[in-house]
N, C-alpha and C positions, 0 to 999 in steps of 0.2 A: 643581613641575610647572606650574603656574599662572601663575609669572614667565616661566618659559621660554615656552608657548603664546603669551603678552601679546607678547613679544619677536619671534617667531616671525611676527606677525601684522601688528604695524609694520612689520618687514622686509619682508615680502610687499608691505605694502599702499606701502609708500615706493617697492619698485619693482617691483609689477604694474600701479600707476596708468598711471606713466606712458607704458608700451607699451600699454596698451588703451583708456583711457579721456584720453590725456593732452592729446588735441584734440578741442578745445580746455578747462579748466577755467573759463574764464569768459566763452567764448560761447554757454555754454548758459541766460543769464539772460534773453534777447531784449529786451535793452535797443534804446535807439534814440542813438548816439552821434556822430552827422556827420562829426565831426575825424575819426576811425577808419578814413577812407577813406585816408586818405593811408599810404604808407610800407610799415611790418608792420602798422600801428594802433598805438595809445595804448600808451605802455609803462607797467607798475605801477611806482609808486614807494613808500616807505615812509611816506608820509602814506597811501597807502591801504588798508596793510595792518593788521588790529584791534590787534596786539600794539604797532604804534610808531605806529598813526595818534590814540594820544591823547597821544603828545608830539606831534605836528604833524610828523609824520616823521623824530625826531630819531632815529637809529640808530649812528652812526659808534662812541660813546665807551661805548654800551652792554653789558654782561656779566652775566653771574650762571650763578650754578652750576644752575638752579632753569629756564632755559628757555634758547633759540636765537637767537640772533640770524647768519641767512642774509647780513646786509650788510655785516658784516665778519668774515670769517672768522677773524679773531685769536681772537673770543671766543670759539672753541670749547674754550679751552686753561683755561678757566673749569670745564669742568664735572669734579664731583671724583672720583676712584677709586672704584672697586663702584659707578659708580651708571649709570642709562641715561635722559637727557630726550627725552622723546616730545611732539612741539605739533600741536596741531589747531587751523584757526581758518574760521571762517565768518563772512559776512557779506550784510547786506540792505539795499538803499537805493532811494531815491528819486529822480528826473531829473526835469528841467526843462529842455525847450529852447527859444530865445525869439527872434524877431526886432523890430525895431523896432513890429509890428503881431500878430503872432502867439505864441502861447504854449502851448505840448502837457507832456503828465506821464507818467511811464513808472515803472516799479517791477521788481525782481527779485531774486535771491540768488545766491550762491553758494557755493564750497568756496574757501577764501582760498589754503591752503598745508597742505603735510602736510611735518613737518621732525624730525628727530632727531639728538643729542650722545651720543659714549659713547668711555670712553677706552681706549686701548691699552695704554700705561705713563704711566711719572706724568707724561712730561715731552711725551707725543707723545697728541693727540686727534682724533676724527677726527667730521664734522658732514655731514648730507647731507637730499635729501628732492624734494619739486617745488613749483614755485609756477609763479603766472603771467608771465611774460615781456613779451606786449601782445596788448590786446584788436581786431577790427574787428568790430563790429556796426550798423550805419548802413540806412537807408531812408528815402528821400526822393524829390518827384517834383516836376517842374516844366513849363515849358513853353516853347519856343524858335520863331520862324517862320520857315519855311523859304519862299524866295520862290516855288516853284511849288505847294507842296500846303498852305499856312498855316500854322496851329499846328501843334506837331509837341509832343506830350504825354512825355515824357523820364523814365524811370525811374530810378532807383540803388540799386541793394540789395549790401551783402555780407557776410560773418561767418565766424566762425573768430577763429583766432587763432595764436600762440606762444607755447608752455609750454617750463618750463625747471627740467629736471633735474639735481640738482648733488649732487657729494659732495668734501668738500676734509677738509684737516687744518691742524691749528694746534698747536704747539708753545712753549713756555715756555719762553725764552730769558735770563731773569733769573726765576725764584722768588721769591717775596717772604718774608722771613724775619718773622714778624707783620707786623707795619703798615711795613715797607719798602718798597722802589722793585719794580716787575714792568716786566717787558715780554713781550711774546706776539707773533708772528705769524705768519699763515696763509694758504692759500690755497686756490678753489675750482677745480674742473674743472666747466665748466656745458656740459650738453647742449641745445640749440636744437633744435623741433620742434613741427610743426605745418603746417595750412592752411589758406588763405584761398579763400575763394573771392569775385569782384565781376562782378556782372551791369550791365550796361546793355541798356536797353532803348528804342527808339521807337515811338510810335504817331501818324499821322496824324490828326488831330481834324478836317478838313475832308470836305466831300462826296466833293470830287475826288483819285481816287488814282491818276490818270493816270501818273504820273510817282514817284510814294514809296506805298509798300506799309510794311509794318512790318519792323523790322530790330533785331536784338539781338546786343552783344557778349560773352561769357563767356569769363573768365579763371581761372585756379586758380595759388595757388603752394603749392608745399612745400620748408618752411624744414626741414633738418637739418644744421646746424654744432656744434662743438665750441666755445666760448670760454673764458676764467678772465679771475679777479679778484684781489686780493693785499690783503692789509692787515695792520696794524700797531697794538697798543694796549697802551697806556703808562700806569703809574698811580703817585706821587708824593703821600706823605704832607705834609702841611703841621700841624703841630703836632699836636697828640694827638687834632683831633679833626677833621682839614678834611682832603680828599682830589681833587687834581688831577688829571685824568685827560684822554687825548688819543687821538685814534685818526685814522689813513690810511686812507685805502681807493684803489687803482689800479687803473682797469679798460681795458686796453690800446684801442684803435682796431680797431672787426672788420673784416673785406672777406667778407661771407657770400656763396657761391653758394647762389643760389636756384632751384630746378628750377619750370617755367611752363610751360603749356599755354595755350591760345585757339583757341576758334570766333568765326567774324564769318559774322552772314546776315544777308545785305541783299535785300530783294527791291522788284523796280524795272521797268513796261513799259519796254519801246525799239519802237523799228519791225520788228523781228522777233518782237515779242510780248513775251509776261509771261519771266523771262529771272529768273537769279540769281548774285549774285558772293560767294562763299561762301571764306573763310580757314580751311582750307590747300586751295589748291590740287590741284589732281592731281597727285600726286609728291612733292607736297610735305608736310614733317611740321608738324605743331602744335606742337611741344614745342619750349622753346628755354632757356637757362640765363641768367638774370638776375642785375645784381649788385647788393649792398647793401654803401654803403661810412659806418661811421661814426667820428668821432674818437674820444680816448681822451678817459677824462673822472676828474676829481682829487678825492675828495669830502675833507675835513677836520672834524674836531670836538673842540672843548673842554667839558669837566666842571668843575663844583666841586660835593664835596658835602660836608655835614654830614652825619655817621656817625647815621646811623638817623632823623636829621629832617628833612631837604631834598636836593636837588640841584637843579641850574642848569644846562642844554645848549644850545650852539648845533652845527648844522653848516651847512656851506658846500659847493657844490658845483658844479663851474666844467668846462664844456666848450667848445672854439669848434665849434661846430656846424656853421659854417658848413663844414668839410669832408664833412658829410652828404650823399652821391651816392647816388642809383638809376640805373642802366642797364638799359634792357631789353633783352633780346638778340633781341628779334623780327625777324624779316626785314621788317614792317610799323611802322605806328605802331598799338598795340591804341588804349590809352585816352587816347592825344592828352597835351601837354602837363601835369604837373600843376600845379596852382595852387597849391601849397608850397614857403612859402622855409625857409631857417635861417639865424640870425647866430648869437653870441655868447650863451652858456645857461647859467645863472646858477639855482640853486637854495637859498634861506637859510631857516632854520628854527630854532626856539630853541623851549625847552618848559620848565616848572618842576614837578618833582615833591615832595610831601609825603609822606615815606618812613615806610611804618608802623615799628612795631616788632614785628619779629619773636618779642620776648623778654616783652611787655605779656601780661597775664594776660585782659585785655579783649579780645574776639574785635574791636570798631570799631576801638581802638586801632592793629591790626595792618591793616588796608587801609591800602594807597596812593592815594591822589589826585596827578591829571596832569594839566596841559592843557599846549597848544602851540601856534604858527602856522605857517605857511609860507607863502613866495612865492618864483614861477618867474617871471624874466622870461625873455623873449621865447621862450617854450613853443615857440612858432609862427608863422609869418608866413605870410597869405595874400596873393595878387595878387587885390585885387578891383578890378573898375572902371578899371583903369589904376594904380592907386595901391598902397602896399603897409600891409595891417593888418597892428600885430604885436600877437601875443595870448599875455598874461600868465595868471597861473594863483594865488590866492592861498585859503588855507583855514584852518581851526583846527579844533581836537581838544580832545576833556575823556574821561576815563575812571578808571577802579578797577579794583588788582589787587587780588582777595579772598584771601588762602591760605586753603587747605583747612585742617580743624581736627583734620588728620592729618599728617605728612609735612610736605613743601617742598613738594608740589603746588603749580599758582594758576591762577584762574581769571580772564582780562582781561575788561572790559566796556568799548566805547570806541561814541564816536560824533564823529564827524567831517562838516566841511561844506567844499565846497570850490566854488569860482568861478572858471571859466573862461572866454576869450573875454570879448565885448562884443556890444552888439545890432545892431551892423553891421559882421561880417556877421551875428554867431550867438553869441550867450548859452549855457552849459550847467552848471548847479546842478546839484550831489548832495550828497543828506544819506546818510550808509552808517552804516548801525549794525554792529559787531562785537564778536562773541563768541570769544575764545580759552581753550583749554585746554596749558597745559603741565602735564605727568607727569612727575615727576621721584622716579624708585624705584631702593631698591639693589637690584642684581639678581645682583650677583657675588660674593655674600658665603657663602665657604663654612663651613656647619657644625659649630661644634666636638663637637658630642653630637646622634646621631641620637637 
């Protein structure tokens, strides 16, 4: 009764999250993150997530019977009969944003991901849960001079986000007869959902307000699309004691409709007095359908391990970004040109792990030890000044899987740093600490003597 209740409770919680509390999961931390204006915001990647942010993001070639891995859904074909993996993972960090002359610190936490494996038949598994999708959290203020009323003090604020709910299956398309050849592959159905919401604001800083009173823009989107992802993992003995493993991941090119709203007040004397020009018009509606267009993007990965004492990974992962469009479907312009580009997006990553022994009688023995790095060229391109930044993204990870000194259970500890942008325009450091829990209990195991 106990396993069922436990069972009973992840289900709920996998998907009553994501209808009540699923916007957003990680802009509730009130960080302070600038890039995040642009687009949906920052997308999560697997360097940031606790359980692969201490390989440095390395995800593609990874499996085990004993937790989930969301990024390729081949490896759901991993987890074994009677049993059910439940992961929980949280995380806390630290921010740094910096410009050539300035430097601010920011701190928060969150709920990483809530994910679960559990098999059907022996040949068919199916994997699902929510995580985050991309964060906007930003706030910043400046100041511009307008030639009739001076300084003009310039706000920006916005936050939200998109979370993303997924449930796929993975299949065993070659079994492995002991240490022979497998292959596995899978596929997710992902739910998109969420919103942003972005303010602009102006304020007059002179005497005279003859001519500009204060004026502010308010925007909102909500993201609700459907996408998938596909992959593919392949493992390949090498003499009795070394094991090559490789894994695909395809994740097709979306065209999301975005549903948008907008107010514009501007308030302004003329020679008929104090006067206002307010968006939408009389008759006219605020709501409009925007589109988000992005390529399909190819991730790849190589393994070699030594059976119980090491492993070695890299991945790769290659989009041309530059087919990345926004259109707004405004009858106006809301927020003016954006000042983001995209080319060619390139993500590599390699990690080295020291594989405990499961089988050692010594509790140190049986931890793993991991570190990794990563680097993103051209994350991002800004138009500053005439000219065009592009801004890379590079980081490292160290952590420990402990197992519990019951079961397959484990417990991840990881801490990751990562470096973004440059100081002109914009520096942004984060240190994140994370904590993961995967459960892994036989729950379908009936009986033989009440």
């Amino acid at each position: 009764m106990k396993k069922i209740l436990k069972l009973l409770l992840c289900v709920g919680i996998a998907f009553h999250f994501p209808l009540t509390a699923f916007h957003p999961l990680q802009a509730q931390s009130g960080s302070n993150a600038p890039f995040s204006q642009y687009g949906l915001g920052l997308g999560s990647q697997p360097c940031n997530m606790p359980m692969t942010a201490r390989l440095g993001g390395v995800a593609y070639t990874r499996s085990g019977n004993n937790f989930v891995n969301p990024f390729n859904p081949a490896s759901y074909a991993t987890v074994e009969m009677q049993s059910f993996v439940f992961d929980m993972a949280f995380g806390v960090y630290t921010a740094a944003i910096s410009d050539a002359s300035n430097r601010v610190g920011d701190a928060g936490g969150e709920l990483a991901y809530i994910t679960f494996a559990m098999p059907i038949t022996k040949w068919w598994k199916i994997g699902g849960g929510i995580m985050p999708f991309s964060s906007t959290d930003y706030e910043s203020v400046g100041t511009f001079s307008d030639p009739t009323s001076g300084n003009v003090l310039t706000r920006y604020d916005g936050y939200g986000g998109v979370s993303e709910a997924f449930i796929g299956s993975a299949f065993n398309i070659v079994k492995p007869t002991g240490r022979g050849f497998s292959l596995q592959a899978g596929f997710n159905v992902e739910l998109l959902t969420g919103a942003i919401q972005r303010t602009i604001s102006y304020e007059p800083l002179g005497s005279d307000t003859s001519y500009f009173l204060s004026s502010r823009k308010l925007k909102n989107t909500r993201v609700r699309n459907v996408v998938f992802d596909a992959g593919v993992q392949a493992r390949m003995p090498l003499g009795e004691k070394y094991t090559l493993a490789a894994g695909v991941v395809f994740k097709p090119g979306m065209k999301l409709s975005v549903d948008e709203d907008a107010i514009i007040y501007t308030f302004f004397r003329s020679a008929g007095g104090l006067s206002d020009t307010v968006f939408p018009q009389r008759g006219e509606s605020n709501s409009f359908t925007s589109r988000v267009e992005t390529p399909s993007t190819l991730g790849v990965g190589l393994s070699l391990e030594r059976d119980n004492k090491w492993m070695l990974a890299a991945d790769v992962t290659l989009a041309p970004w530059s087919g990345v469009k926004y259109t707004e479907g405004s009858p106006i312009d809301i927020f003016g040109q954006s000042a983001i580009r995209y080319g060619s997006y390139g993500r590599y990553a390699m990690a080295f792990e020291l594989t405990g022994d499961r089988d050692a009688t010594s509790y140190a023995r049986r931890i793993s030890w991991s570190a990794g790095v990563h680097y993103e060229t051209a994350k991002m391109r800004l138009a500053v000044g005439g000219a065009e930044a592009v801004l890379d993204e590079w980081g490292c990870g160290i952590g420990a899987t402990l197992p519990m000194r019951k079961g397959r259970s484990l417990l991840t500890l990881s801490a990751a740093y990562s470096h973004f942008g440059a100081a002109n325009p914009l520096l942004q450091e984060t240190l994140t600490f994370g904590i993961a829990v995967s459960s892994c209990e036989s729950w379908f195991v009936k009986r033989k003597y009440n």
